[in-house]
Residue frames as a rotation matrix with the C-alpha (Angstrom) as fourth column:
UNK 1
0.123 0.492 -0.862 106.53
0.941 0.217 0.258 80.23
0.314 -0.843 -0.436 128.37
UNK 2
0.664 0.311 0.680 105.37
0.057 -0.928 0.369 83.56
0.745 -0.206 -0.634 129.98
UNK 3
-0.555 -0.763 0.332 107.93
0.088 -0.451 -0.888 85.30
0.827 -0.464 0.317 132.46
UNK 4
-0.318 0.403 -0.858 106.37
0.943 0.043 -0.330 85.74
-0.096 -0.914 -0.393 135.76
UNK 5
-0.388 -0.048 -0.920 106.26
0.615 -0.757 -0.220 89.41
-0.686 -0.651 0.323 135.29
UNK 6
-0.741 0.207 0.639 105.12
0.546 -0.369 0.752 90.26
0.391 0.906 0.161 131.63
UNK 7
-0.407 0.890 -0.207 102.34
-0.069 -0.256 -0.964 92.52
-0.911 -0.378 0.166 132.60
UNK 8
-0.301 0.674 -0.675 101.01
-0.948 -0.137 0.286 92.06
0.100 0.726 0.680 129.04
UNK 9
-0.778 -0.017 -0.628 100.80
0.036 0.997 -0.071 88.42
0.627 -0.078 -0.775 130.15
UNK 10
-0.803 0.266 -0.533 99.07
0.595 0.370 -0.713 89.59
0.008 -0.890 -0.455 132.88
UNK 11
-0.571 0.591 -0.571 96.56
-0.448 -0.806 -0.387 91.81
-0.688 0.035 0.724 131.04
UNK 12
-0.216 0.565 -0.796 95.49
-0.644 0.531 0.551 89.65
0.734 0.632 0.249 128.15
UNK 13
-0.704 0.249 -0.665 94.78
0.631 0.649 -0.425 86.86
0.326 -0.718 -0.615 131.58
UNK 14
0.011 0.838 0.545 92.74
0.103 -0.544 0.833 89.90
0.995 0.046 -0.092 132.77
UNK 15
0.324 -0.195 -0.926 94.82
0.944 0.135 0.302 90.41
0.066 -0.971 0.228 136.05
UNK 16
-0.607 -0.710 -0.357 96.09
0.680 -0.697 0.228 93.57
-0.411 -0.105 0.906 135.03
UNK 17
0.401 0.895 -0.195 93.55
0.180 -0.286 -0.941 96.51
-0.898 0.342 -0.276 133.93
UNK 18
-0.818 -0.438 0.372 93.77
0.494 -0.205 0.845 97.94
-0.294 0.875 0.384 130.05
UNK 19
-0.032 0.911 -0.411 91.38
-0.330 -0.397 -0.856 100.02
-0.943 0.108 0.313 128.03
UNK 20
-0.535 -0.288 0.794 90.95
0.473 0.676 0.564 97.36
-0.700 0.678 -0.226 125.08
UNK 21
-0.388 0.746 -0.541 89.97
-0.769 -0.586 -0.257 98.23
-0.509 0.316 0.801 121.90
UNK 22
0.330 0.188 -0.925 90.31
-0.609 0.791 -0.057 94.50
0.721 0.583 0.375 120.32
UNK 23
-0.409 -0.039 0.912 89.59
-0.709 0.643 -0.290 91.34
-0.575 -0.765 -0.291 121.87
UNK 24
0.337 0.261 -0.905 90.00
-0.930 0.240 -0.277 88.58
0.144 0.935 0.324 119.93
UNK 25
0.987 -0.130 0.093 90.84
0.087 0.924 0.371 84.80
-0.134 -0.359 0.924 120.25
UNK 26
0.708 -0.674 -0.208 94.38
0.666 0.736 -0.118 85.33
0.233 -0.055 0.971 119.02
UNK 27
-0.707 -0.689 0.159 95.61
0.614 -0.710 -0.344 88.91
0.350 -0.146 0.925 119.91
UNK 28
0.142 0.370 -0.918 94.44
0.888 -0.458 -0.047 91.78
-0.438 -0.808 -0.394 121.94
UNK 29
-0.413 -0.521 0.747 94.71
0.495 -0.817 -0.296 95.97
0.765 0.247 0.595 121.54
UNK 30
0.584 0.532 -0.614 94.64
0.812 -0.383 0.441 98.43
-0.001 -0.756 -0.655 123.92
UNK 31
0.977 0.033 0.210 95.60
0.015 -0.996 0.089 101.73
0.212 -0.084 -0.974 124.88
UNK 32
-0.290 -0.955 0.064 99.56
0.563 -0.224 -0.795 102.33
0.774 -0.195 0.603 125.41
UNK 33
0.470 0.431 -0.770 99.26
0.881 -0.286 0.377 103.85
-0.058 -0.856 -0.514 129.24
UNK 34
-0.030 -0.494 -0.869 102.07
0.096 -0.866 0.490 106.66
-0.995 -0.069 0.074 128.04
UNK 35
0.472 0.222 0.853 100.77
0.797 0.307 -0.520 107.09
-0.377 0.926 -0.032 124.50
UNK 36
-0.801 -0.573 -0.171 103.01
0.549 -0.818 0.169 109.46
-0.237 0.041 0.971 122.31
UNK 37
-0.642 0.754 0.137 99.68
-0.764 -0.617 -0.186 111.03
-0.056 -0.224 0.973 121.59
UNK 38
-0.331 0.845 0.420 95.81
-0.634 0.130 -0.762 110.03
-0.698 -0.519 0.493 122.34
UNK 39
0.662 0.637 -0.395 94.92
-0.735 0.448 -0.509 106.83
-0.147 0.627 0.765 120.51
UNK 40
-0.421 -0.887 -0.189 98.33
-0.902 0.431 -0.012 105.32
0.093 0.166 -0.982 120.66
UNK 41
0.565 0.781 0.264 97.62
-0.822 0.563 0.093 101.32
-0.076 -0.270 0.960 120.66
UNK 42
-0.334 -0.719 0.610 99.11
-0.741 0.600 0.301 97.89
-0.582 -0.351 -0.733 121.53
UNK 43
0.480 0.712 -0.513 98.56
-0.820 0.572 0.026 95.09
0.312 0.408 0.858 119.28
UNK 44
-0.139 -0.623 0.770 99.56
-0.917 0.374 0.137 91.97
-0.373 -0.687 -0.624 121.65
UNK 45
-0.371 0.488 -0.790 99.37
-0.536 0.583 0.611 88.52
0.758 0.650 0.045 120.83
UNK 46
0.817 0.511 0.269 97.76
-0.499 0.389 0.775 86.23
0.291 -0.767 0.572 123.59
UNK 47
0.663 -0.662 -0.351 100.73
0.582 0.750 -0.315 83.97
0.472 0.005 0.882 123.32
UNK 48
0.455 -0.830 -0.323 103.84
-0.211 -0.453 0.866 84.99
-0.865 -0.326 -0.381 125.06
UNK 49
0.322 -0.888 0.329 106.59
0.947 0.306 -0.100 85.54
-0.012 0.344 0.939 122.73
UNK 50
0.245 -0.349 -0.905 109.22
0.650 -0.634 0.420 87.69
-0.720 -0.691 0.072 123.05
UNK 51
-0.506 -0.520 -0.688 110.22
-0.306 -0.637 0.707 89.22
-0.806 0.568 0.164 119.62
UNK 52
0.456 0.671 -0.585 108.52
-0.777 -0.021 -0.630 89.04
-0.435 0.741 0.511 116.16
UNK 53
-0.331 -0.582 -0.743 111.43
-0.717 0.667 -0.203 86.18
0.613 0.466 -0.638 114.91
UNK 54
-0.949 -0.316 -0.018 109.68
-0.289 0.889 -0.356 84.16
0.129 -0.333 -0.934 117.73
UNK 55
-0.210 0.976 0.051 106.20
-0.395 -0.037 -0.918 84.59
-0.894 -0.213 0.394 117.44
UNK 56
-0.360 0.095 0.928 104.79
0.661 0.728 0.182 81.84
-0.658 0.679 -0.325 114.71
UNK 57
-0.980 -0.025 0.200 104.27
0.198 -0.298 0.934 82.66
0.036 0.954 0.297 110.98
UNK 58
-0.280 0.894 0.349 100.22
0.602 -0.120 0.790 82.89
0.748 0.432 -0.504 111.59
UNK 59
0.291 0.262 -0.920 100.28
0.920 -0.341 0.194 84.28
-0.262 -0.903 -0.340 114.46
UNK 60
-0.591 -0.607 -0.532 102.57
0.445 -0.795 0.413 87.41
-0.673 0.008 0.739 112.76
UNK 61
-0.908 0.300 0.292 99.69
0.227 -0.236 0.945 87.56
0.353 0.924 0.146 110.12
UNK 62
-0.048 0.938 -0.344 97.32
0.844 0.223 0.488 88.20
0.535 -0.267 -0.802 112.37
UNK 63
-0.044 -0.326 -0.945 99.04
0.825 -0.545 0.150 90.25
-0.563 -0.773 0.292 114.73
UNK 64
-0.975 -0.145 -0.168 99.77
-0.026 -0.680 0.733 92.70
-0.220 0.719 0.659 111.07
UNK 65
-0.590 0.806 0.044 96.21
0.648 0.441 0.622 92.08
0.482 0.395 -0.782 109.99
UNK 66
0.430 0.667 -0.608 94.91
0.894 -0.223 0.388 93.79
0.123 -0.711 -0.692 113.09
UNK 67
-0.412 -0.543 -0.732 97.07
0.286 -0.840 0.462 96.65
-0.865 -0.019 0.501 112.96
UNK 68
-0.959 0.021 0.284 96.01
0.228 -0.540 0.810 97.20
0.170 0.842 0.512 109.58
UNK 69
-0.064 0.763 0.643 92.43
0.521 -0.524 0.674 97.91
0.851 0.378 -0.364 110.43
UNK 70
0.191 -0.239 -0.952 93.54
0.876 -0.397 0.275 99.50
-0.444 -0.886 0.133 113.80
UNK 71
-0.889 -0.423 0.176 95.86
0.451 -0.736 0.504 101.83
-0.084 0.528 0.845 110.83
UNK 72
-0.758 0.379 0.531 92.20
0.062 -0.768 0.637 102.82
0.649 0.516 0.559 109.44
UNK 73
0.409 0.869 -0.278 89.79
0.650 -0.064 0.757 102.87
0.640 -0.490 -0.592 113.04
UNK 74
-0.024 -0.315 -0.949 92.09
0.611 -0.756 0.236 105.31
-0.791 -0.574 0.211 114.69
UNK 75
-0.976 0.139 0.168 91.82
-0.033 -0.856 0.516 107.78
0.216 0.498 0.840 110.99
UNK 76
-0.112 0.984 0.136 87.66
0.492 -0.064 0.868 106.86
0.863 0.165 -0.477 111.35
UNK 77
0.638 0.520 -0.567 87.51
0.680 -0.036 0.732 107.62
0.360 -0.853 -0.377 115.33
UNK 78
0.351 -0.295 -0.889 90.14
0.815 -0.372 0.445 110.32
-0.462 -0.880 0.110 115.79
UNK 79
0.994 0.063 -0.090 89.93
-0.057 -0.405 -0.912 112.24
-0.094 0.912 -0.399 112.29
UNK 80
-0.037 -0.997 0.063 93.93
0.140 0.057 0.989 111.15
-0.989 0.045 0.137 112.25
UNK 81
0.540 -0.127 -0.832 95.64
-0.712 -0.597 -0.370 111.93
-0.449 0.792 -0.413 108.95
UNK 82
0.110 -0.427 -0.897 97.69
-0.447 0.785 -0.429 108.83
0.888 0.449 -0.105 108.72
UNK 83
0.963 0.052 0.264 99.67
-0.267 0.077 0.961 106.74
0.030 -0.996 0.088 111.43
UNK 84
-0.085 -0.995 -0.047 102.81
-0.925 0.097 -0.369 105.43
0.372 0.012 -0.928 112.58
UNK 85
0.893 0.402 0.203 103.40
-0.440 0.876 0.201 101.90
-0.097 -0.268 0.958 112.89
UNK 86
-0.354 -0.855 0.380 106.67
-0.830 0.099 -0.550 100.40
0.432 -0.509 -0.744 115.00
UNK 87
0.991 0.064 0.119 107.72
-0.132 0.653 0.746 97.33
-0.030 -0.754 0.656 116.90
UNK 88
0.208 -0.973 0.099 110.69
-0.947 -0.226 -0.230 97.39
0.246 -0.046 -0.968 118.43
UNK 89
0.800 -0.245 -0.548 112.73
0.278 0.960 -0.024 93.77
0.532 -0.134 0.836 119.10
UNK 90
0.301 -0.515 -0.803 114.57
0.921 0.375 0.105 93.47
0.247 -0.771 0.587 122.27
UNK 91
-0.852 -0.392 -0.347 116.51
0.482 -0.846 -0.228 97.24
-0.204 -0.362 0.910 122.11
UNK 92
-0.995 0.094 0.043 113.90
-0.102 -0.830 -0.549 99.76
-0.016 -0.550 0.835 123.41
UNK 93
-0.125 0.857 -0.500 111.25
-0.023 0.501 0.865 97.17
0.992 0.120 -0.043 123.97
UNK 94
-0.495 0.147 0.856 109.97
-0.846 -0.305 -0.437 98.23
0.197 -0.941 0.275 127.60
UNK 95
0.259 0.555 0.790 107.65
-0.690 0.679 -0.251 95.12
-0.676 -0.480 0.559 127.99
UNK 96
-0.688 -0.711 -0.146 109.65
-0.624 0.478 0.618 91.99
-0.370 0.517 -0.772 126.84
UNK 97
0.121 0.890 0.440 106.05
0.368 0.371 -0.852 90.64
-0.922 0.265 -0.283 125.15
UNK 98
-0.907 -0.279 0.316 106.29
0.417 -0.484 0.770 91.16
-0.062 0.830 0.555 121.21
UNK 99
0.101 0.873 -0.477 103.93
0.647 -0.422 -0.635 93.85
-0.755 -0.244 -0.608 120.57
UNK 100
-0.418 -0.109 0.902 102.99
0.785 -0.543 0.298 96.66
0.457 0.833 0.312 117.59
UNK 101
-0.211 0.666 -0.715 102.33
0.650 -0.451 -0.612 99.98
-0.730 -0.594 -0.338 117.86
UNK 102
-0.265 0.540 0.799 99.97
0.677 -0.486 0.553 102.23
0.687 0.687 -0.237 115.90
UNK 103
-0.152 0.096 -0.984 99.72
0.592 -0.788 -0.168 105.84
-0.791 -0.608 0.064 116.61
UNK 104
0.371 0.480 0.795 97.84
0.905 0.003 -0.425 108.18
-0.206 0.877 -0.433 115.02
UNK 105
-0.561 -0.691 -0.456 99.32
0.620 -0.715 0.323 111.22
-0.549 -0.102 0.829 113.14
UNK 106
0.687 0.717 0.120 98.53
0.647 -0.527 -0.551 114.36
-0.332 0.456 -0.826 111.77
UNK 107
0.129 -0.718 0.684 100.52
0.603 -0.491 -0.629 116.90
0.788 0.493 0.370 109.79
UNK 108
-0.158 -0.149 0.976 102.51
-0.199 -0.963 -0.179 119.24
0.967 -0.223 0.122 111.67
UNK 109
0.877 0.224 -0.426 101.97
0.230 0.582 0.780 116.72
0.423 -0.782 0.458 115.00
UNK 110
0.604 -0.725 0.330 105.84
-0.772 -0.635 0.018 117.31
0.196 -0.266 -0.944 115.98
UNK 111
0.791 -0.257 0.556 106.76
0.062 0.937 0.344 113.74
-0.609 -0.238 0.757 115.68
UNK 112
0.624 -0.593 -0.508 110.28
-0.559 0.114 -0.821 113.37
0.545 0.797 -0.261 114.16
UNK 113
-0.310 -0.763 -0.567 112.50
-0.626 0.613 -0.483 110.75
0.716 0.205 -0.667 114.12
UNK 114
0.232 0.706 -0.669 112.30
0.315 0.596 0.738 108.14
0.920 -0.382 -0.084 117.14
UNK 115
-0.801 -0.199 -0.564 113.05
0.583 -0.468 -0.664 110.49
-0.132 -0.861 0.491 120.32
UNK 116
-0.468 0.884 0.015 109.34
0.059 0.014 0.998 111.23
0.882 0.468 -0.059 120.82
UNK 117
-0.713 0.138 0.688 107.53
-0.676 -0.394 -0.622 112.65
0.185 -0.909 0.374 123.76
UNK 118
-0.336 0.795 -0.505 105.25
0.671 0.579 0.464 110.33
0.661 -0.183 -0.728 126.19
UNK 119
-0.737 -0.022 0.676 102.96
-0.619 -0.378 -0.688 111.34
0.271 -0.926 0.265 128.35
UNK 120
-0.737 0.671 0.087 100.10
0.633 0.729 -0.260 109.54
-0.238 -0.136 -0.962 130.49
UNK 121
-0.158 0.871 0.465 96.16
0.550 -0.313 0.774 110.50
0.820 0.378 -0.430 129.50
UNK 122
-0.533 0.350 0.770 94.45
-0.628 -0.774 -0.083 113.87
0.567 -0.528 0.633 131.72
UNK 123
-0.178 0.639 0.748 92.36
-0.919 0.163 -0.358 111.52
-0.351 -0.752 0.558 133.43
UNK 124
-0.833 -0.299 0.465 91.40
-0.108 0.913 0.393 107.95
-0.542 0.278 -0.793 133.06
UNK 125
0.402 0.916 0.011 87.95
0.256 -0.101 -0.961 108.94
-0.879 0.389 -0.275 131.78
UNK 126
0.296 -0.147 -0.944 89.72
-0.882 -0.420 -0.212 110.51
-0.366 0.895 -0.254 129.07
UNK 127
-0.629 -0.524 -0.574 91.26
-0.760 0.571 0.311 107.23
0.165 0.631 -0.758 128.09
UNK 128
-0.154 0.775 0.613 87.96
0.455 0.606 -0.652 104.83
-0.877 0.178 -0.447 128.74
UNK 129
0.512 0.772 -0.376 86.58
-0.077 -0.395 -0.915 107.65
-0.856 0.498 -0.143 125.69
UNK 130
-0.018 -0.863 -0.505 89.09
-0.911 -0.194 0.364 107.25
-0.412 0.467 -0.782 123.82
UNK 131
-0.982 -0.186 -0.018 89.37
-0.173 0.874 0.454 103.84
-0.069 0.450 -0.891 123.28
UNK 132
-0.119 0.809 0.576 85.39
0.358 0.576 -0.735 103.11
-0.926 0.119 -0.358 123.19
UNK 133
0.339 0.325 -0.883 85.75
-0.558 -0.686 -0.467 105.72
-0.757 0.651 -0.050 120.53
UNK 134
-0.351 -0.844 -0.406 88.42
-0.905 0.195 0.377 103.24
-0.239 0.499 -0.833 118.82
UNK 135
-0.774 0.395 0.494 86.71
0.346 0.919 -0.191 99.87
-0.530 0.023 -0.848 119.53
UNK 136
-0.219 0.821 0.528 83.75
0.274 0.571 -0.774 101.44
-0.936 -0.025 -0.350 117.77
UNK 137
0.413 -0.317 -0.854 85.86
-0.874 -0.403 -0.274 102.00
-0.257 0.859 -0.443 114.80
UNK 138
-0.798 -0.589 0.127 87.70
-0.454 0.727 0.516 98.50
-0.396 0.354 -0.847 114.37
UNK 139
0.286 0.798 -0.531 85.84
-0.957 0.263 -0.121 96.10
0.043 0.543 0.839 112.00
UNK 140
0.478 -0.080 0.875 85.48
-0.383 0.878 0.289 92.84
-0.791 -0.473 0.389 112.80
UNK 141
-0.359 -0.895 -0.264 88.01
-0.634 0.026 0.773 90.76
-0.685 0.445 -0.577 111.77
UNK 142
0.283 0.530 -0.799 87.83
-0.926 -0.065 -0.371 88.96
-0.249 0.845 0.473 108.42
């Protein structure tokens, strides 16, 4: 059962805004609102659960599934060189909602180790373009 406060609870309900790029019957993606750079992305599952050990065996194949063609619609829609793909469980999990992120990288980005600058998008226009760019890079799932 959902916390009262999950705001990913309260975005996949559609109470809470996001700039989605997937919308799907069993999981969601959307922009990260402090992304470590442009394209960062959430893969949520609809379900509440709090950690990947509690979120159900098909549900965790999906959830990975989508990330993987998230991995190649952020190299198609943001000429990324590779990404980075993380979920943290309970320690430095800001939104107790299990969740994946995928951020794209390029060589020579300045990403090392996991102490990693955030910041929020220049404008929200910049993140609507962003992600439509992304949604119209994800292939439909299989």
């Amino acid at each position: 059962m959902a916390p009262r406060s999950c705001v990913f609870c309260e975005i996949v309900a559609g109470r809470a805004p996001a700039h989605f790029v997937v919308d799907e019957a069993a999981c969601v993606a959307f922009l990260d609102t402090r992304p470590i750079f442009p394209g960062h992305v959430l893969v949520v599952p609809r379900a509440h659960h709090e950690t990947l050990v509690e979120l159900p065996p098909d549900d965790v194949a999906t959830l990975f599934a989508t990330a993987r063609r998230l991995c190649a619609a952020l190299e198609r829609a943001l000429a990324a060189e590779g990404t980075f793909v993380g979920m943290n469980n309970r320690i430095s999990q800001s939104v107790p909602h299990a969740h994946v992120h995928v951020v794209p990288r390029r060589k020579g980005d300045g990403l090392r180790g996991f102490f990693w600058p955030r910041q929020k998008y220049a404008s929200d226009a910049l993140a609507a373009e962003i992600a439509a760019r992304i949604r119209a890079a994800v292939e439909p799932a299989r």
